[in-house]
Every structure is written in structure tokens, then in C-alpha cells.
C-alpha positions as CSV (number, residue, x, y, z in Angstrom):
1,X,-25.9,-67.4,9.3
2,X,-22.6,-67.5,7.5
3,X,-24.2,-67.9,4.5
4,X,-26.3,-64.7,5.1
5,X,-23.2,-62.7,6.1
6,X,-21.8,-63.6,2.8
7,X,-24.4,-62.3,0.8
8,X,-24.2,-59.5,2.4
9,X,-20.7,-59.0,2.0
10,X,-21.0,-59.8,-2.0
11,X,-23.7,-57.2,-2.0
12,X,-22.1,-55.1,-0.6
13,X,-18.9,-55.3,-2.5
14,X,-21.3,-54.6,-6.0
15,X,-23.1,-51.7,-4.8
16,X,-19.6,-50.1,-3.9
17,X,-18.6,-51.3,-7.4
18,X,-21.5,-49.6,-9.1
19,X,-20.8,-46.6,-6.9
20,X,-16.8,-46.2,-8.5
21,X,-18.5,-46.4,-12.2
22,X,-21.0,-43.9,-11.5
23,X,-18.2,-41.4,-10.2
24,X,-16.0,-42.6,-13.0
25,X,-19.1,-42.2,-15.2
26,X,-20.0,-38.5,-14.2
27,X,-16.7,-36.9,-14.7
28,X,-16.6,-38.5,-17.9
29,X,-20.2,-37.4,-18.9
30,X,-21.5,-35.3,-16.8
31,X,-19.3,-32.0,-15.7
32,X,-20.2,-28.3,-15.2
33,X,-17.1,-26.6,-17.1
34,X,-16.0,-23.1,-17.7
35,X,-13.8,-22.5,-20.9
36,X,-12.3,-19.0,-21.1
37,X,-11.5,-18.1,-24.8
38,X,-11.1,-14.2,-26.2
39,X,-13.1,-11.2,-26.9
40,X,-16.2,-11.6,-28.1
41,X,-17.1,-12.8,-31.8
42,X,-13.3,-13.3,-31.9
43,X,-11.4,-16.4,-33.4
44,X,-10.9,-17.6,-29.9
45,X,-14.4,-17.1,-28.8
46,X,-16.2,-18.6,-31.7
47,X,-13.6,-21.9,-31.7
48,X,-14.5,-22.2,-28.2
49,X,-18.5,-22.4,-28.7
50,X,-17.9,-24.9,-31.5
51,X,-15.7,-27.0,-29.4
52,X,-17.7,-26.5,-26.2
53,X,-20.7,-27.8,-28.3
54,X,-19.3,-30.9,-28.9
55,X,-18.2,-31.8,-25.2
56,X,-21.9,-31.1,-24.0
57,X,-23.3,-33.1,-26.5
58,X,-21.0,-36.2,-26.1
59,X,-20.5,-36.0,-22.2
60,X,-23.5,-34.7,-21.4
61,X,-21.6,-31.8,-20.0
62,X,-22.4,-28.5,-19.3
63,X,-20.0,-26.2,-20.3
64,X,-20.2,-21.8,-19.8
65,X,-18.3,-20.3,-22.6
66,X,-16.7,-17.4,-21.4
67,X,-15.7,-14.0,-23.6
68,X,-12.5,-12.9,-22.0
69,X,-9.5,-10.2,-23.3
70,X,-7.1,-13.1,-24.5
71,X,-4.3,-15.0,-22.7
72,X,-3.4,-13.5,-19.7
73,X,-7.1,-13.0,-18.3
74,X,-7.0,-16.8,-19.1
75,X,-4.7,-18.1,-17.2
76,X,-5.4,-15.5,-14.3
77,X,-9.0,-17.2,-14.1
78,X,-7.8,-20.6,-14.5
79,X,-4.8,-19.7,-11.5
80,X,-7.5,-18.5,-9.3
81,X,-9.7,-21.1,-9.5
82,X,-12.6,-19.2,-11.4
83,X,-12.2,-21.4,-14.9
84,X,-11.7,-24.9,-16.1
85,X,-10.0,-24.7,-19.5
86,X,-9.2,-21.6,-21.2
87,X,-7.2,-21.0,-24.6
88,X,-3.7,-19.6,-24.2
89,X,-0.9,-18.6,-26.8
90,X,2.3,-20.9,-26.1
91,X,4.6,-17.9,-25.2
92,X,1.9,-16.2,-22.8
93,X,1.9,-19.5,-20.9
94,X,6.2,-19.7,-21.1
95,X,6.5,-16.3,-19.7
96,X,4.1,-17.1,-16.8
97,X,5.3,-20.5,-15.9
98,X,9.1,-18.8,-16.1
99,X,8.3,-15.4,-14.4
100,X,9.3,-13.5,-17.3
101,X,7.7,-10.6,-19.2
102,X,4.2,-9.6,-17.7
103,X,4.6,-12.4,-14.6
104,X,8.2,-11.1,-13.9
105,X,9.2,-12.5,-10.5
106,X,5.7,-14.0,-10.3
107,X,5.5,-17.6,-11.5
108,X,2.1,-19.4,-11.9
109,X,1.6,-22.6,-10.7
110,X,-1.2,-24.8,-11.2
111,X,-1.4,-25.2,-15.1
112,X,-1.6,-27.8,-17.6
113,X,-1.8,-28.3,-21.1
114,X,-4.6,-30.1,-22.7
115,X,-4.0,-29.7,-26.3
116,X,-1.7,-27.8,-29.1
117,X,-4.3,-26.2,-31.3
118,X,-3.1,-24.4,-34.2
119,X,-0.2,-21.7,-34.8
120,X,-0.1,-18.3,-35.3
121,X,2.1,-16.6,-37.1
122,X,4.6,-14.0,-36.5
123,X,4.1,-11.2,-39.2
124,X,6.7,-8.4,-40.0
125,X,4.9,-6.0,-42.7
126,X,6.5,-3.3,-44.9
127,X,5.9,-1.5,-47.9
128,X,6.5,-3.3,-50.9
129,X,8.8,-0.7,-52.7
130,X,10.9,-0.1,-49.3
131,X,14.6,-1.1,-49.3
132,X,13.9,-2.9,-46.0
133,X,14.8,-6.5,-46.6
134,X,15.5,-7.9,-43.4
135,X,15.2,-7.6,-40.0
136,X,18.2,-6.1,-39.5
137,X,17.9,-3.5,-41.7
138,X,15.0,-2.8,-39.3
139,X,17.6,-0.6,-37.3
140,X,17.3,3.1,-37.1
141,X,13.6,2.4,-38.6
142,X,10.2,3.4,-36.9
143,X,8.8,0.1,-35.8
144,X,5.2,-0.3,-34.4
145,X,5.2,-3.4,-32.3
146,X,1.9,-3.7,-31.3
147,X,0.4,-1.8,-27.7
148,X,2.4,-2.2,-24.7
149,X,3.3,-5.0,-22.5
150,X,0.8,-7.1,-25.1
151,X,2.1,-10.7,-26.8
152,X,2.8,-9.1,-29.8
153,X,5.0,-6.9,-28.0
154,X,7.1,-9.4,-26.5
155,X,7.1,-10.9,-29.7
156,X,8.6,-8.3,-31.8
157,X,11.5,-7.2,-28.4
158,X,12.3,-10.7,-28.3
159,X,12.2,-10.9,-32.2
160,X,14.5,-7.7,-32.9
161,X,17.0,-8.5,-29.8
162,X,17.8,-11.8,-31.4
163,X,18.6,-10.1,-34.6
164,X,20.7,-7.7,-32.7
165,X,18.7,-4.6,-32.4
166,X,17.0,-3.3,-29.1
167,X,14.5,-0.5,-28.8
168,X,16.9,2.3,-28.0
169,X,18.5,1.4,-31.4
170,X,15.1,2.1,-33.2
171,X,11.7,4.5,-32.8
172,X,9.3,2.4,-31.1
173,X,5.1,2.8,-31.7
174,X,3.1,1.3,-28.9
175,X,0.5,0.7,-31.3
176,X,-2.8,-1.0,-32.4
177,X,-2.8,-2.9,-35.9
178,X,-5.1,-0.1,-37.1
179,X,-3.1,2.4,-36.1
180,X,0.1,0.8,-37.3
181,X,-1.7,0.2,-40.5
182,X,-2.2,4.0,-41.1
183,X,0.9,5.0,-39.7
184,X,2.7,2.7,-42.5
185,X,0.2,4.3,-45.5
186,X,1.5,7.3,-44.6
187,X,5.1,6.7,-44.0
188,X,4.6,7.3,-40.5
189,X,6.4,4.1,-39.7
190,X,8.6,2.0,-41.4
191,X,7.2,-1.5,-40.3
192,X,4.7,-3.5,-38.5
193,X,4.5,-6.2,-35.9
194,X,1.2,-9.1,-36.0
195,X,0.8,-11.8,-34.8
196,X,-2.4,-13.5,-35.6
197,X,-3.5,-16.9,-37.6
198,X,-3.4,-17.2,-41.5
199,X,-4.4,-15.2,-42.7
200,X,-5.3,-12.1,-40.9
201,X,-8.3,-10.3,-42.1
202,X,-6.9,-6.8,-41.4
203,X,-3.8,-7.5,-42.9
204,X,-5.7,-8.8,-46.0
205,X,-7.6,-5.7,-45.8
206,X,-4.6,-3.4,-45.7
207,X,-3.1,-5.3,-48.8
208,X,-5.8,-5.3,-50.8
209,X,-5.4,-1.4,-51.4
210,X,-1.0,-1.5,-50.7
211,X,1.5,-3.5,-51.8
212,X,3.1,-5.5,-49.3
213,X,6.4,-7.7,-48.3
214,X,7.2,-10.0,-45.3
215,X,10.8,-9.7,-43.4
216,X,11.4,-13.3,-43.0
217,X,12.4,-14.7,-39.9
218,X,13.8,-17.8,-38.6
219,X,15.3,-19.7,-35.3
220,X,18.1,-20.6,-37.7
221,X,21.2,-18.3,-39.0
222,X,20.9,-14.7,-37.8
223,X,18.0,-15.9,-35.5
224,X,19.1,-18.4,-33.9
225,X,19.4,-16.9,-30.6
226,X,15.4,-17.4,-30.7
227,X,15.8,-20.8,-30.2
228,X,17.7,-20.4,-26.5
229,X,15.6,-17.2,-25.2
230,X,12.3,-17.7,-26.5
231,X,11.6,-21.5,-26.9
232,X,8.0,-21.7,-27.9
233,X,9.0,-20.3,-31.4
234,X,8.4,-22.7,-34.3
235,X,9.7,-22.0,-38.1
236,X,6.7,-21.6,-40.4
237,X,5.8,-19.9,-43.8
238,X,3.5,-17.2,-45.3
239,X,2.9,-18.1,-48.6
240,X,3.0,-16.3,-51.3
241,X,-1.0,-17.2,-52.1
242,X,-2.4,-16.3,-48.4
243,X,-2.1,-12.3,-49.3
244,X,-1.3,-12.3,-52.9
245,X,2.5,-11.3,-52.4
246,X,5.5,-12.3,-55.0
247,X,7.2,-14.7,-52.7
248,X,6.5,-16.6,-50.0
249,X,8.5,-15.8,-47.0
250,X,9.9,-18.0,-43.4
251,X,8.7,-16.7,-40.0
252,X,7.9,-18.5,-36.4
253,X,5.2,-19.0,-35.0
254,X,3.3,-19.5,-31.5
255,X,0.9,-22.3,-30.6
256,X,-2.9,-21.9,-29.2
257,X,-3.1,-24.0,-26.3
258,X,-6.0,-25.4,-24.7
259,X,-4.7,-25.5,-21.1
260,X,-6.5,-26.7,-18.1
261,X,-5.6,-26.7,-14.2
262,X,-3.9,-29.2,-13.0
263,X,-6.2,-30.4,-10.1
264,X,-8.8,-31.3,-12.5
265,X,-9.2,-35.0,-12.6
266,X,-7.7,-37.0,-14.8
267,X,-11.4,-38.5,-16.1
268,X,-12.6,-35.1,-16.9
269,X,-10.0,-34.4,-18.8
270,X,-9.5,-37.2,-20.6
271,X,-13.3,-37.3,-21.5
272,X,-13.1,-33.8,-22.4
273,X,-9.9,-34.2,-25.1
274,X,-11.5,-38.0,-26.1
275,X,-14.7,-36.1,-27.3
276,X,-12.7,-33.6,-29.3
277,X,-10.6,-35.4,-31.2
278,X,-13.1,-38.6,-31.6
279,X,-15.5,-35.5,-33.5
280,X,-12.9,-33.1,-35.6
281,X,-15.4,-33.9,-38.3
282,X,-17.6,-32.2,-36.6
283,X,-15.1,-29.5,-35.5
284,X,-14.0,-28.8,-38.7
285,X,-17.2,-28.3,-40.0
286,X,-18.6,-25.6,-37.6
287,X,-15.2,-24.0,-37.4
288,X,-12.6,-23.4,-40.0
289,X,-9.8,-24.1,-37.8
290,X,-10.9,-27.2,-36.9
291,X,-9.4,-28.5,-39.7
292,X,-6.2,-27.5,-38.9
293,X,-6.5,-29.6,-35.0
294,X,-4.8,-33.1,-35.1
295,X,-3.4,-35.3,-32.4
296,X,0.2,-35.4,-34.0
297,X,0.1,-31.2,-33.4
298,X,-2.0,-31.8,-30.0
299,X,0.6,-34.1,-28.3
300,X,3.8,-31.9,-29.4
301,X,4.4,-29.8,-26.7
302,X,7.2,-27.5,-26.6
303,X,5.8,-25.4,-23.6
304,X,4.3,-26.4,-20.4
305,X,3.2,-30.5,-19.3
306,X,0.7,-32.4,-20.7
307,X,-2.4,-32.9,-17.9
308,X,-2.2,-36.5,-16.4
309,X,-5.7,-37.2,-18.5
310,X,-4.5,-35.6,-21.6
311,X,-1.8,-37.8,-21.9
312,X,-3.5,-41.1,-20.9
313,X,-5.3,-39.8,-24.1
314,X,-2.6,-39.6,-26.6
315,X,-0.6,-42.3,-24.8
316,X,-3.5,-45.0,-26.0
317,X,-3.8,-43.8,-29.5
318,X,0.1,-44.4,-29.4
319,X,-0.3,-48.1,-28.6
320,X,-3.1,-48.6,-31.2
321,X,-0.5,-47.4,-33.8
């Protein structure tokens, strides 16, 4: 009888056993996901297919790609519940964990990061023949920063308040790239705000047929107030080649995130980010920005915490180093 009761008790131990690694197993392979991204056909949008491709087909998973209008849509879907992972830019997420800008007085909770991405760059276009040479000598100038209340709004007020010059000091356009674009052809403003990747197919566009300079811009000398108010600017460079202007010129830059919510286990996650970055071969082929996605970028934070299985991920490839 004691005998029987011990075989029991061993069986029983191993089916519970089995029944942890087939949990374990199915949220590592095995997970409905929703991934919000950008508009449709858009840089976001088409990165996030790519990528999604790659998680069903080494987990298994299931994952509904979303079309979306950008960053804040993003994280309202992941705050309420309604997504999984979603694609931010690095300020959009500081200003809503912070309760600034858009999320004034209204802090959202319930976000993690999953990965740095790749950077976008802040772009400050003028006429090539102008006598506009920095950003200071923005002042008293018609300015288009891009459509109200929008990241590349903030951007440019944060941007131009560092360097000393707020909107009452300047003509302010609350408008679209393409409207900005015209308005500098025909001298109907002075300078342009972007913010976009490198390059930026409607800036090569407008350069192809105008000649074109950068303002540069750093978080050092007359920017360096950047550095204290608006923290998820990094220093980067347009060079001269990526429009075909005479010099190459410093800027800052924001980072697309791939965020997550926080109460998502720490196997999904971890399976998710393992299945990336195991496959950027396969990444980079079916996306051109996939070759610009490493770890060393991924793990470097400057905006938000890493999510508990995220950094179990980049934690190991630190001890195999």
C-alpha cells in the first residue's frame, strides 16, 4: 500500500511537471498578439508585418497586425487593454509617462519597453540661398512646424525654446509637410520642421527640384537645455550624401520603440524579443530597416523601463559576452 501511494505521488508530481512546461511552452510558442504600428502602407505598418512574420513563424504565434494613426493611438490601445505591442516614438511615450504635452495632467500607466528600434531624425529645412544659418536666426521667421498638437510639433516648440525663441517670437504654420513644402517654394515660409527616418522620401522629393540646407542642431552648446527638458533627444547627423547637400549637418533624434504592457508575462515577451533578434537576417531582408535593429541599440534605453522578459533577454546575451 505505501508503495502504491508513492507511485502515485511520483505520478503525480510528473504530470504537474509536464503541466508547468506546457504553460511555459505556450506563451513562448503559441500566443494570440495584437501589434499596433502606423497608417497603412506606412514605414511603421510595413516593419510591423515583417517583424510580426517572424514571431508567428518561430512561436507559432498568431499575431493581428494592426494599421493605426501613429503613436498616441498606440499607446491609447495598449493603455486600454485592446493591444499587445505597438510601435511608439521615444518622446510620445516621455510625454505620456510624464503628463506633459498631449497627456498633460494625465499620466499613463501600464507601459513597457520591449526594444529601441531605430532613430528618427529631427530635420530643420531651408532654402539653400537663405541667410538662415542657425536656429537662432530662426527668430522673427515664418516657421511651419508641422500640424497641431502632432510629435513633430512638440519637437520643433521644444527645439526653438531651447534655442531661445518661443512661438510669439516667430509666425507659426500648423502645417502638413506638403503644405510646408509649397509654402517654402514660394517664400511663403521661411523654414520647415520633419521628423522622419533617413531619408525622407518627401524631402528627397522636394530637393530633387530645390536646393536645400539643414540648421544643425545639438544637445550641446546653444542646445543644451535639450538635454534637461526633453531627454529622449539623441545627437545624430544628416549626411551630406542622404539628400545630395554640400555638407553634412548635426541634429537629434528620437527612437522607435517597440513597447508592450506591462502585465504581459515575462515568457511572452521574452519569446517574442528572442525570435526577433535570433532572425534580423531575416528582418533585414524583408525590411530595410531591419538592418539598422541591434541589441546594443535595443537594450539602450533612455525613456521608459525595459519589460521584466525583455530584459531577461538582453541580460543573458550580456553573460554570454
Amino acid at each position: 500500500m505505501k508503495n502504491f501511494v508513492k507511485m502515485i505521488s511520483v505520478l503525480m508530481a510528473a504530470i504537474m511537471l509536464l503541466c508547468s512546461c506546457s504553460k511555459k511552452e505556450e506563451a513562448l510558442s503559441g500566443g494570440k498578439y495584437m501589434l499596433v504600428t502606423g497608417k497603412s502602407g506606412g514605414a511603421y505598418n510595413s516593419l510591423g508585418i515583417s517583424m510580426a512574420g517572424i514571431w508567428d513563424k518561430y512561436l507559432g504565434s498568431s499575431t493581428n497586425v494592426i494599421s493605426t494613426t501613429g503613436s498616441v493611438q498606440n499607446i491609447e490601445m495598449l493603455v486600454k487593454g485592446d493591444a499587445d505591442f505597438g510601435f511608439v516614438q521615444s518622446d510620445i511615450l516621455y510625454y505620456a509617462q510624464n503628463g506633459k504635452e498631449m497627456y498633460e495632467e494625465d499620466k499613463q500607466k501600464g507601459l513597457s519597453v520591449a526594444a529601441n528600434l531605430y532613430s528618427e531624425a529631427v530635420q530643420i529645412i531651408v532654402n539653400a540661398g537663405t541667410d538662415i544659418q542657425t536656429v537662432s536666426d530662426l527668430l522673427g521667421k515664418t516657421v511651419a512646424v508641422g500640424k497641431y498638437g502632432t510629435a513633430t510639433e512638440a519637437a520643433a516648440r521644444q527645439i526653438l525654446e531651447a534655442y531661445g525663441i518661443t512661438y510669439d517670437l516667430i509666425t507659426v504654420k500648423y502645417q502638413t509637410f506638403s503644405e510646408a513644402s509649397d509654402s517654402l517654394a514660394n517664400g511663403g515660409v521661411d523654414a520647415i520642421f520633419a521628423v522622419s527616418a533617413l531619408p525622407s522620401s518627401n524631402i528627397h522629393i522636394y530637393a530633387e527640384t530645390h536646393s536645400i540646407r539643414f540648421l544643425p542642431v545639438s544637445t550641446s552648446g546653444s542646445g543644451s537645455k535639450l538635454r534637461k527638458s526633453c531627454p529622449f533627444f539623441t545627437d545624430g547627423v544628416i549626411k551630406s550624401e542622404v539628400y545630395g547637400t554640400e555638407n553634412s549637418v548635426s541634429t537629434v533624434c528620437i527612437d522607435v520603440m517597440l513597447i508592450c504592457r506591462s502585465d504581459l508575462s515575462s515568457d511572452s515577451v521574452y519569446g517574442v524579443i528572442s525570435s526577433l533578434f535570433n532572425n534580423l537576417d531575416e528582418l533585414s531582408a524583408a525590411h530595410s530597416k531591419g538592418a539598422e535593429i541591434n541589441t546594443g541599440v535595443a537594450k539602450a534605453t533612455k525613456v521608459g523601463s525595459l519589460h521584466a522578459g525583455a530584459k531577461k533577454y538582453y541580460d543573458g546575451l550580456s553573460a554570454e559576452e
